[in-house]
C-alpha positions in Angstrom: 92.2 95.4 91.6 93.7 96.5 94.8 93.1 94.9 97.8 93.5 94.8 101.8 92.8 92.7 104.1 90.5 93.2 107.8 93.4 93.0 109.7 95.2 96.2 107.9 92.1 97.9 107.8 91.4 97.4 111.0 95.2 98.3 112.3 94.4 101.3 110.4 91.7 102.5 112.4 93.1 101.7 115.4 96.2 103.7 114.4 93.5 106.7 114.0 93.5 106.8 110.5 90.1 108.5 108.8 89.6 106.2 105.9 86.5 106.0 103.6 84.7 103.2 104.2 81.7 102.2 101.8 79.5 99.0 102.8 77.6 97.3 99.7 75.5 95.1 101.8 71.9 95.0 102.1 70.3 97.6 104.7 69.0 94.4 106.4 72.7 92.8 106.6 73.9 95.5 108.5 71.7 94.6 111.4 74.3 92.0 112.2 76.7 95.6 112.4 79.4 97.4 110.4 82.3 99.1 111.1 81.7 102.3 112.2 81.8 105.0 110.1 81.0 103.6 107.3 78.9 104.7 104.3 76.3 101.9 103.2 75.2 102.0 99.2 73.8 98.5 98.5 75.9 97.0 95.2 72.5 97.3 93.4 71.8 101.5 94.3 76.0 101.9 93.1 75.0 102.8 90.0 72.3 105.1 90.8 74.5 107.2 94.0 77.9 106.9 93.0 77.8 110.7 92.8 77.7 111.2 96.0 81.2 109.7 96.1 84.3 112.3 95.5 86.9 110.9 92.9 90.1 112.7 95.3 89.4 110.5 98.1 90.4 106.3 98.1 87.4 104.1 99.3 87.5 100.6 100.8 84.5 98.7 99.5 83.2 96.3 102.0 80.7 93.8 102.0 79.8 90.3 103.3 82.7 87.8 102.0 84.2 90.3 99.7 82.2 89.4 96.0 79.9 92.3 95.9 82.7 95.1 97.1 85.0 93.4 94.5 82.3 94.0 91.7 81.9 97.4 93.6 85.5 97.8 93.3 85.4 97.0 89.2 82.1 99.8 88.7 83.8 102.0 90.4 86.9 101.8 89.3 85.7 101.8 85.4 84.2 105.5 86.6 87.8 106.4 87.8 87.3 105.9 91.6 90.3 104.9 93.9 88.7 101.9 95.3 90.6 98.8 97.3 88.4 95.6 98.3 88.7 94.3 101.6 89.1 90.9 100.9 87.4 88.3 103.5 84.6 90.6 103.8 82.7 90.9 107.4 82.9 87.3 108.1 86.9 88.3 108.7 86.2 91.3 110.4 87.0 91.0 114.4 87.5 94.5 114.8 84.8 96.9 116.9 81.2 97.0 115.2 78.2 98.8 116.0 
């Protein structure tokens, strides 16, 4: 599984980059925030909309310490996605949030 960690991400999107974010949490665990523009599909609804994902683009699978976006990462994956977990999760994030 690839991986990256919440400093290059973040460098990343400081740098201007447009990269496809996707947030597994819980709607009620991004009240604490989320990097902004991302796309939130809670680990348990994956299954359900991964169709309204596009197989050309790479996603970065995000969630709280990294467990759920890596088993993200492995769904996804089995489907053919291009999918990197961000390892650490948003307890390493110290970039912006809203």
């Amino acid at each position: 599984m690839k991986q990256i960690t919440t400093k290059e991400v973040e460098k990343l999107l400081i740098k201007g980059e447009r990269l496809n974010i996707v947030d597994v949490r819980e709607v009620e665990e991004l009240q604490s925030g989320k990097i902004r523009g991302t796309l939130n599909i809670p680990l348990g609804l994956l299954d359900f909309r991964m169709h309204e994902l596009d197989k050309s683009k790479e996603y970065i699978l995000v969630c709280r310490s990294g467990g759920r976006s890596g088993r993200a990462c492995q769904l996804l994956d089995s489907h053919g996605f291009n999918v990197i977990n961000m390892t650490g999760g948003m307890l390493e994030w110290e970039g912006e949030i809203n």
